[in-house]
N, C-alpha and C positions, 0 to 999 in steps of 0.2 A: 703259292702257285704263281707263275710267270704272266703279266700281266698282258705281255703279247699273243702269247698262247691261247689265252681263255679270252679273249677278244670275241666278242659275236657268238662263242660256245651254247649249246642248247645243254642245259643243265636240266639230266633228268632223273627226279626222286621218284623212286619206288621200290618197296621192300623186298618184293622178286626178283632176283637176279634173274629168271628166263625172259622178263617183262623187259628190262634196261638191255639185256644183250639184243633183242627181235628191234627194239626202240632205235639203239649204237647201230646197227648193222643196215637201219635202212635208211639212216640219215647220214651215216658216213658214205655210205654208196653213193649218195649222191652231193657229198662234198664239204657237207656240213661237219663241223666241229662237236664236241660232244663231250659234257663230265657227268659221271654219274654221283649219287648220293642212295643208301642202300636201307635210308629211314629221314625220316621229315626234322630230328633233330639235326642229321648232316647236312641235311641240304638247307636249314635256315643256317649255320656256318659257313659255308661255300655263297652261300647269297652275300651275308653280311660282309667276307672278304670282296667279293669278287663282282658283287651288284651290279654297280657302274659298267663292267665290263660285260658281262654276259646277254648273250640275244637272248632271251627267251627259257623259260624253263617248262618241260613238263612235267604235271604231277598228280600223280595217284592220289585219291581220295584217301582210302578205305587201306589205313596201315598202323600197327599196331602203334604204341606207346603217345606217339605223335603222329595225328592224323594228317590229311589233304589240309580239312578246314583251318585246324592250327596254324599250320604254315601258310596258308593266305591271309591268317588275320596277321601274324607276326610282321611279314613283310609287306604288307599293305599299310601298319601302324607306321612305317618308317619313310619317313618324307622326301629320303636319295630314292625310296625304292617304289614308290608308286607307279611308277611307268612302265618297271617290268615287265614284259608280256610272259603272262600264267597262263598256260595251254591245260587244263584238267583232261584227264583222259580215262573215261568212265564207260559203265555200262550203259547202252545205248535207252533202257528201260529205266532207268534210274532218275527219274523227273523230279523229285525231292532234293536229291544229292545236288541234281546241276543248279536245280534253281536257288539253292543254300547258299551254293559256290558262286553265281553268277551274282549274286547280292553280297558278296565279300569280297570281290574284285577281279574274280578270274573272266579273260578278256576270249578265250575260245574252250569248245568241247570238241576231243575226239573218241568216238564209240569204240568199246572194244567189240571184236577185235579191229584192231587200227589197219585202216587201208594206207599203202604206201603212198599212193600221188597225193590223197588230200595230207595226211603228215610233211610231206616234202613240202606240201604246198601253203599250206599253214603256217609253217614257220620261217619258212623262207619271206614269207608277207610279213610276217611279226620282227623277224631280224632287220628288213627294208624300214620297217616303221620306226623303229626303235633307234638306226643309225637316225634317219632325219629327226626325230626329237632330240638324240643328244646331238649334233647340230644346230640346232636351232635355239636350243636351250644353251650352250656352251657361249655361244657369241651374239648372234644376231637379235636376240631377244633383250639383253643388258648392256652388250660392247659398247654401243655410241653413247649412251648416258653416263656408264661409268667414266667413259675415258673423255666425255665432255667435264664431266665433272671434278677430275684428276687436270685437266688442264686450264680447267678457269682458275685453279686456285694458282695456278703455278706457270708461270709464261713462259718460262724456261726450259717446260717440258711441253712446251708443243712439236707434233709428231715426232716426240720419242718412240712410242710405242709402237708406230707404225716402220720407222724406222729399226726399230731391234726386232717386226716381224719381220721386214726384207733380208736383213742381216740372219736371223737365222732359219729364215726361208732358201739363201743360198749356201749357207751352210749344209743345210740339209742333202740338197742338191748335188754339194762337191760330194759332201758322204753316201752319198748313195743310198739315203734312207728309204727304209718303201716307205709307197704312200701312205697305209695306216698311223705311219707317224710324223709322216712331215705336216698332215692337216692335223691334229692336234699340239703339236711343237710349234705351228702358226698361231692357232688359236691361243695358246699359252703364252707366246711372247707379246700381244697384243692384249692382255687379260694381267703380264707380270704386274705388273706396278698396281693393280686394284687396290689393295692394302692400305695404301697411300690415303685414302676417302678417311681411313680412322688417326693419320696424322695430325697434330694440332697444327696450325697456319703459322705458332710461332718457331715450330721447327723447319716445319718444310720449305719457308722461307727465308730464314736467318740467314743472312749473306755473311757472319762468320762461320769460325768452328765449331762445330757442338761441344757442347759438353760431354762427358762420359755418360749423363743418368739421358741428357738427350739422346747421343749416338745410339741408347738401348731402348729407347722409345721408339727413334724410325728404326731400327731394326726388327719390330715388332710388325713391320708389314705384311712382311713374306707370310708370317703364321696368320694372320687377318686376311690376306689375300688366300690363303688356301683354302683355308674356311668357309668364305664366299663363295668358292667356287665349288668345293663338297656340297653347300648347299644348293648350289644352282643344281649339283647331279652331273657333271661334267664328266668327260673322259677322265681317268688318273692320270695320263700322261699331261693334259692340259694343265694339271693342280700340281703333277711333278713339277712342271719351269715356273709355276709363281712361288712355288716352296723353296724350290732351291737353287735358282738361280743368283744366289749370294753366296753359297757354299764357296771354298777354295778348294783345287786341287789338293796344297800341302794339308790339309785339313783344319785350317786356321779362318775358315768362314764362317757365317752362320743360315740355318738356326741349329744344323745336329751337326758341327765341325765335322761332316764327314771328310774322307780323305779318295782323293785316286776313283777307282772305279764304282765303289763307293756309293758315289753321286751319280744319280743318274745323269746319264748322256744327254735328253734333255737338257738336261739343268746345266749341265759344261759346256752345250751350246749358247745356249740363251745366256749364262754370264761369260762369255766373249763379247756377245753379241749388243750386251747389256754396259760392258765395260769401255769397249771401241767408242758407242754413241756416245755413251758419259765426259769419255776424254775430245771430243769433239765436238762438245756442245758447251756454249755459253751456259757458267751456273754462277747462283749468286755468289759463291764466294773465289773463284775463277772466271778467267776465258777461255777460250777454246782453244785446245791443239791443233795445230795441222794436221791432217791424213799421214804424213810422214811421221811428225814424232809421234801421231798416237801409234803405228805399228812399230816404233822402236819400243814403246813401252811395252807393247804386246809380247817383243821377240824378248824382252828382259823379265818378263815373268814366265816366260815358257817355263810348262813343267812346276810352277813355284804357284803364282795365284791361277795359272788357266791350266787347262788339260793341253800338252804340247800336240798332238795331233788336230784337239780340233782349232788350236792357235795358227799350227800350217797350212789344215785346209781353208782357214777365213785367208791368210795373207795368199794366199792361190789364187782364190776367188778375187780380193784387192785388185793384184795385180793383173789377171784378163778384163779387164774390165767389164763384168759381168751384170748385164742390164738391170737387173735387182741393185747393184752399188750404182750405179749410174742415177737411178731413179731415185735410191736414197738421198743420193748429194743433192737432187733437184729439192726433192722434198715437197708438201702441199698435195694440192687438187691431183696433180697429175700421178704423187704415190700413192694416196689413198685409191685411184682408178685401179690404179695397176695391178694390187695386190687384193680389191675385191674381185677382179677380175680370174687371179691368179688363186683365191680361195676356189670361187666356183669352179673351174678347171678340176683343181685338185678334190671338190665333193664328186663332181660327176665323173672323171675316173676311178676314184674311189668304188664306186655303186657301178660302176662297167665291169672292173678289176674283179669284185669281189660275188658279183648277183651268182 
């Protein structure tokens, strides 16, 4: 299933199809998104894909093979999916059932039969809650530890990471991303280098070459950094740019050598994004490029280590001098302003865009 699609979807289990069609038909009327599951064994499949991404599910108690209670112990047992909001949707007399349910984690009741304003109304609160947890939970709760922590060991990466979110904060921007994915393709270029914390100090710091059994040690970040962030319970698109923002276009990257389109668009942003600051920044076993020759390097991988489109819209962006780059170059107190400034922005049209 399409990861944009099912984004904030109300995922509703129940064995009746008259029950999911009446369910679809008053919450699409009113704008909401919607997958169904036609038994509690499909819809713990559909969770387990698709957890992270779905608002809200509702669910039938009282179904054969695989009941309601099953499925709230299944996805309640699982540590990305605790915060789900589980709407049970029961008989209004049934005071056993709910209080069963309510002690296994389900977070609202709606009586049958279901009134349409409080369903609308219901889950549209659970959808709202659910974005600001994974918000809150994706960055703001871990970002300044981890990335103080990625930066004491490593002087050389100070404001990297805020710098490759300006970088493909404006990227985004030339591309025309909606907002559901430019605030987590922020959050993920900010969050990339997590990984890093499980490096030993004598690679991350070796001011030669690595070794070959080294170079497969820090390459082991990407898969360490995504892992954290599964377990943080993040957006997938956020875990998409720590995972693959090392892939190459020609498919000669890693960690799944994918190739071309491939790789997520993410990830083809955030390594421009990733690759640009690298060649511009003092490391220990180089100096830094100029702004000019890092975009010649950029224009001589087009199409070979970067996706040539989003290589064109970063030199587009370069060259208007676009306040995101401006602010990059400055760097410090004043880009970290900018760009928490420029998060909130993008949560609260988000939650305008989408209510």
């Amino acid at each position: 299933m399409d990861l944009r699609s099912s984004r904030d979807a109300v995922l509703i289990i129940d064995d009746e199809a008259v029950n999911r069609e009446l369910l679809k038909a008053q919450l699409e009327a009113a704008g909401v998104k919607t997958l169904e599951a036609p038994s509690g064994l499909e819809g713990i499949s559909i969770i387990e894909q698709l957890g992270g991404e779905l608002g809200a599910v509702l669910l039938d108690l009282h179904m054969p093979r695989m009941n309601g209670f099953e499925v709230l112990r299944r996805v309640r047992a699982g540590n990305d999916r605790r915060h789900l909001p589980i709407i049970v949707v029961t008989a209004a007399t049934d005071r056993d059932s709910r209080r069963l349910a309510a002690g296994m984690g389900a977070d609202e009741f709606l009586a049958k039969p279901v009134d349409q304003v409080e369903l609308v109304a219901k889950v549209r609160n659970a959808i709202k809650l659910r974005r600001l947890l994974r918000r809150s939970i994706s960055v703001q709760s871990v970002l300044d530890g981890l990335a103080v922590a990625i930066e004491a060991r490593d002087r050389y990466t100070e404001d990297h990471t805020l710098r490759v979110a300006a970088y493909s904060l404006g990227l985004a921007e030339a591309l025309d991303l909606p907002l559901d994915v430019r605030l987590p393709l922020f959050e993920g270029a900010l969050l990339h280098d997590v990984g890093k914390v499980a490096v030993p100090d004598s690679i991350l710091l070796k001011e030669g070459r690595l070794s070959e059994e080294e170079f497969h040690i820090m390459q082991r970040h990407v898969a360490v950094g995504a892992d954290i962030c599964a377990a943080m319970g993040v957006e997938a698109i956020v875990t998409q740019v720590v995972r693959h923002h090392h892939e190459r276009f020609d498919g000669d990257g890693y960690p799944g050598r994918l190739t071309g389109v491939q790789i997520p668009l993410v990830g083809r942003i955030a390594a421009v994004a990733d690759a640009f600051d690298a060649m511009t920044s003092n490391r220990p076993y180089r100096t830094a490029l100029s702004w000019d020759a890092a975009t010649s390097e950029l224009k001589e991988g087009r199409g070979g280590q970067w996706d040539p489109t989003v290589v064109d819209a970063f030199l587009d962006v370069l060259s208007l001098n676009h306040h995101l780059m401006e602010a990059a170059r400055m760097g410090g107190t004043r880009l970290k302003q900018m760009l928490a400034l420029r998060r909130d922005h993008l949560a609260s049209d988000l939650d305008i865009g989408t209510a």
